[in-house]
N, C-alpha and C positions, 0 to 999 in steps of 0.2 A: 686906310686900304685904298690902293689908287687902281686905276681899271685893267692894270697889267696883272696884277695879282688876282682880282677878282677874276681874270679869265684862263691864267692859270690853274684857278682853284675848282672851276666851271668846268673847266679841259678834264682834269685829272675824277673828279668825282664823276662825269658823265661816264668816260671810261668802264672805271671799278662798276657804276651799278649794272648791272646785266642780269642775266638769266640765273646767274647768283643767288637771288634775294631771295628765289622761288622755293628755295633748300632749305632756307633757315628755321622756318616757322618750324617745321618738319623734326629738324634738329632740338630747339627751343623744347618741343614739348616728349622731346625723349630726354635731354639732359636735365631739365627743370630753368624756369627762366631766372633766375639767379646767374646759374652755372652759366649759362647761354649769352647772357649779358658781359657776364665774366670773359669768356673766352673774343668775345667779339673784341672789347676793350684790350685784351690784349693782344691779338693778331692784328688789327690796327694800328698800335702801340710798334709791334714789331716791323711790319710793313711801312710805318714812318719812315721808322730804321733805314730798312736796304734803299728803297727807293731814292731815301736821301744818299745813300750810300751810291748807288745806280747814278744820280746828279753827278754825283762829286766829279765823279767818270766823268763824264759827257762833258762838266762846265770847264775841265781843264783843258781840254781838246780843240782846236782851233775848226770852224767850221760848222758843218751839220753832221752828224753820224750815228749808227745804229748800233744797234746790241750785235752785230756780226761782226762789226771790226773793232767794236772793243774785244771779242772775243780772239779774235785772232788774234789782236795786239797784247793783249794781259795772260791769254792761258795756253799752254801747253798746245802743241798742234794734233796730238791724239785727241785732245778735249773737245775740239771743233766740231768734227762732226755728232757727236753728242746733243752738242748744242743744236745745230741743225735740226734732228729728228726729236728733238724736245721742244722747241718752237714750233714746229711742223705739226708734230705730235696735238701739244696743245691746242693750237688752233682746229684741229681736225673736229677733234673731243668736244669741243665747245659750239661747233658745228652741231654736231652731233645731239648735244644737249638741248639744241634747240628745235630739232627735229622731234624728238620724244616729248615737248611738252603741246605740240601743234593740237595733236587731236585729245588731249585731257582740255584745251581750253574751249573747242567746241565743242567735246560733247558735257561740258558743264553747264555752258551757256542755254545749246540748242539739244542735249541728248541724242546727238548723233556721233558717229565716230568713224573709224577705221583707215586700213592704208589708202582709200582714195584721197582724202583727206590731206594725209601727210605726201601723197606723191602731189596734188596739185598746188602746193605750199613749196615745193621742191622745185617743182617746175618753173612757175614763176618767178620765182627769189632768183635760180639758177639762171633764168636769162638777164638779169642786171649785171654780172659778172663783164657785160661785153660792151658796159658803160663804164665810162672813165670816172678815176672814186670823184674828181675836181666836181664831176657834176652831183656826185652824191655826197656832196658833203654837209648836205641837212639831213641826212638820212640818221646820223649818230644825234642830231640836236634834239630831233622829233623825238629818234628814241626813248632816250633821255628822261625829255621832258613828259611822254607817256608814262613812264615809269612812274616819275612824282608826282603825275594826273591819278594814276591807280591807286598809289599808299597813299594818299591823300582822301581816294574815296571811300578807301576799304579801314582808314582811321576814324573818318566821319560815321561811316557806318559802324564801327565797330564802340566807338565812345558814347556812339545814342541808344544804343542798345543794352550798355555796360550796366545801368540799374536792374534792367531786369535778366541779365544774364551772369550764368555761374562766375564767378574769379575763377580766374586758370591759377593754378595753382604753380607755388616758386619753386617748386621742387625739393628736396633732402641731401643726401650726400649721393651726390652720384658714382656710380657704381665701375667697378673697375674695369671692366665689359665697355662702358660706355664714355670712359675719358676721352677713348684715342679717335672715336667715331666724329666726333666736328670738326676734325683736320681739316681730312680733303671739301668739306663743303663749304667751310672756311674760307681754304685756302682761294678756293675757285673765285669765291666770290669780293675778294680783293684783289682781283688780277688785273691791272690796267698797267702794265711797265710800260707799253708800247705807248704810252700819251708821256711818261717822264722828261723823254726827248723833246716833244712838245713845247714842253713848260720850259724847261729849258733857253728851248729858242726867243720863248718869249722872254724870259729873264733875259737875254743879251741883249734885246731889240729893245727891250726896253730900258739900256743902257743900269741892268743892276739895283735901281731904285728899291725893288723888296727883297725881303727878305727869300729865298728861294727855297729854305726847310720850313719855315714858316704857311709858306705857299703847298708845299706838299703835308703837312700836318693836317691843315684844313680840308687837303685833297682828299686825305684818307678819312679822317674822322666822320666828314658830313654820311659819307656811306655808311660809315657804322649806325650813325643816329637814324638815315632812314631805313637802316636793316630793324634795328629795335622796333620802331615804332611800327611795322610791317607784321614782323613776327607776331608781338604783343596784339596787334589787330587781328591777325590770322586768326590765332588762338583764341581770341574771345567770340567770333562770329562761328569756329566747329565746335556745334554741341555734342559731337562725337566722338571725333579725333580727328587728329591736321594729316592730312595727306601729304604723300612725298612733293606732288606739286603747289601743293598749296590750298587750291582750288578747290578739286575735288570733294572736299571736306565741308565745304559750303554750301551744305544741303536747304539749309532754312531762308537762303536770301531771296528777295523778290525777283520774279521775272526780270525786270528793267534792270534791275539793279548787277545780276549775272549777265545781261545783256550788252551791259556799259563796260564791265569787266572784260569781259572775250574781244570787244571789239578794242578796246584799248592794249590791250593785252598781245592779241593776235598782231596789232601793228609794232609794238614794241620790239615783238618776236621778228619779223618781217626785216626793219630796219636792219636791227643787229644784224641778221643774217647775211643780209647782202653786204654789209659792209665787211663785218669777217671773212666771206667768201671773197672780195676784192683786196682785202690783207693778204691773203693765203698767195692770191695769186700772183701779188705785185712781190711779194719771199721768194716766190718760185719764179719767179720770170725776171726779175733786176738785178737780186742780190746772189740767190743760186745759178743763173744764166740757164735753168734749166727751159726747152721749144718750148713753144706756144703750146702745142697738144698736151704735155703735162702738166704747165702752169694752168693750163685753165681747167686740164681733169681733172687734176689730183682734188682741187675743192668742191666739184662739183657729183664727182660719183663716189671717192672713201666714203664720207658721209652717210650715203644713204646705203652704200653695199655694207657698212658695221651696224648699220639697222637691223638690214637683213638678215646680218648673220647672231641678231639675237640681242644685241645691245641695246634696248630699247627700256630698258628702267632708267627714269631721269637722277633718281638718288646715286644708283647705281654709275651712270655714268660722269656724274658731279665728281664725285669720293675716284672715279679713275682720274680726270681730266685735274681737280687740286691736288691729289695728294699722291702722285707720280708727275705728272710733267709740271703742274705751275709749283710744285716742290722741289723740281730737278731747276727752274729757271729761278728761282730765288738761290740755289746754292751756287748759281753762277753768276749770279749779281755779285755774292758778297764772296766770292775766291776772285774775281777780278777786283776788286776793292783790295781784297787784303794783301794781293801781290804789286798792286798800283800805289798802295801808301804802305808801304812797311814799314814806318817808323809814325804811324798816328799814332796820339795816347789813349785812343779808346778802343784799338783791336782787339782788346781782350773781349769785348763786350759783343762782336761777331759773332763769337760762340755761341750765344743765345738764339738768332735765330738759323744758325748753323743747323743747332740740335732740333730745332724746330721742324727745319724741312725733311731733314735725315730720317727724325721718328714719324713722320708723317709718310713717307718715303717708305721705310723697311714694314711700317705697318700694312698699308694699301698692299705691297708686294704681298703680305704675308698671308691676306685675307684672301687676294686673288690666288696664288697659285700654289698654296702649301694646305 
């Protein structure tokens, strides 16, 4: 493995883990960890797939380019704006997501809470927006690397404790009610397409030397293992039940020990944000040509006015943001794919996660609005 790959693989798993990982425990101990294990291995498995699929695109293309002009160039021109309001969409969502876990992580830590909390989180994060990303581009690294400062502490904590605390139990057959429910937290939480391009670049710069499905295999998979090991730790440390955020549920830990959590945790959260919020804007301001006033409003007030208007459950908002918009952007990976190579020998095998995003897709609808 030479250092092009290795920072390809860096690139793409930094990406994927986010505010994701926070859903799973949650999932884990509704579906049984068997099942939970199950599904992760295979949306992983899946998400291999497109992503490589998503390369394919990009590595025949001459240049540097984004998921809008593959779209233009592969799909139907009704399709486009779809795409549009499904990138948009998403990113908004996952904004959003991170707003609703602001104040479960202080008041776990410090037993304090409420909207002043989340607005002075908003405030802050919202004036980075007016710094260029070049200079915040340790802000994804930190992140990151907070993330696998936390699973790392909350595994230590949780495997020292393992003698004398209950086994979570692996669960039974889970129940028909509860197949379709890991979709969207799932799905949310393998969303990194916007880093594939990335990788990408790096494969050409580095004159092709690795393997480049190879490289996104590894991208995907490591997140899977530290969603497992996350979950599985979650689980062992609520002697009561795992909360939608994770947190919450970690009623027996020590002072210090919730203390080290919220502050790692609250930076994590912090980083992502500003950097999503400087996605959103650079969408809206380069690629859609939309002024200045909207590029920089639309990410900086949607967010917190779908707060207000009641969307403020983190499960809730996960299950909207995967399994409607990163469900609509995975069936647009792979319908550009499948109009860009019409004669592969493995488009049949599209189908799979076709049907994947589609049931993910007509279910979220079904639960929301019928």
């Amino acid at each position: 493995m030479n250092t092009y790959s290795m920072l390809g693989i860096g690139l793409l798993s930094g990406t994927i883990i986010g505010a994701g990982i926070f859903s799973l425990p949650y999932v884990f101990s509704q579906i049984g960890i068997f099942a939970g294990i199950g599904y992760l291995i295979l949306f992983a498995s899946i998400y291999a797939s497109v992503y490589s699929m998503y390369a394919s695109l990009l590595a025949k293309e001459e240049g540097a380019h984004d998921f809008f002009f593959l779209a233009k160039k592969y799909l139907p021109v009704w399709a486009v704006p779809t795409v549009i309001v499904t990138t948009i969409g998403g990113l908004l969502f996952a904004l959003l997501a991170y707003l609703t876990l602001i104040s479960p992580f202080v008041s776990f830590a410090w037993g304090v809470g409420g909207w002043w909390i989340i607005f002075i989180f908003w405030v802050v994060s919202s004036l980075f927006i007016f710094v260029k990303v070049d200079a915040l581009g340790w802000a994804e690294f930190f992140g990151t690397a907070s993330i696998l400062c936390a699973v790392l502490f909350i595994a230590f904590l949780a495997f020292g404790s393992l003698a004398s605390a209950q086994a979570p139990s692996s669960g039974g057959i889970v129940s028909f009610s509860l197949i379709l429910m890991p979709f969207g937290p799932i799905l949310f939480s393998f969303a990194g397409r916007s880093a594939i391009s990335q990788v990408v670049r790096i494969w050409k710069e580095g004159k092709k030397v690795f393997s480049l499905y190879a490289v996104i295999r590894g991208g995907v998979f490591i997140p899977a293992v530290v969603y497992i090991i996350f979950a599985l730790s979650i689980i062992v440390l609520s002697p009561y039940s795992v909360s939608g955020d994770s947190l919450s549920g970690l009623v027996t830990l020590p002072f210090y020990a919730k203390t080290i959590l919220a502050i790692v945790g609250f930076f994590t959260l912090w980083t992502s944000y500003i950097m999503l919020t400087n996605n959103t804007r650079d969408i809206l301001l380069y690629d859609m040509r939309f002024p200045k006033v909207i590029a920089f409003g639309v990410p900086i007030l949607i967010p917190l006015f779908l707060l207000f208007l009641g969307l403020d459950d983190f499960m809730e908002v996960v299950e909207i943001a995967g399994g409607i918009f990163v469900a609509l952007e995975g069936l647009f990976m792979v319908w550009m794919w499948h109009r860009a190579f019409p004669r592969h020998p493995l488009r049949k095998y599209a189908y799979i996660p076709i049907a994947v995003f589609a049931v993910s897709f007509i279910y979220i609808c079904t639960t929301l609005f019928v």
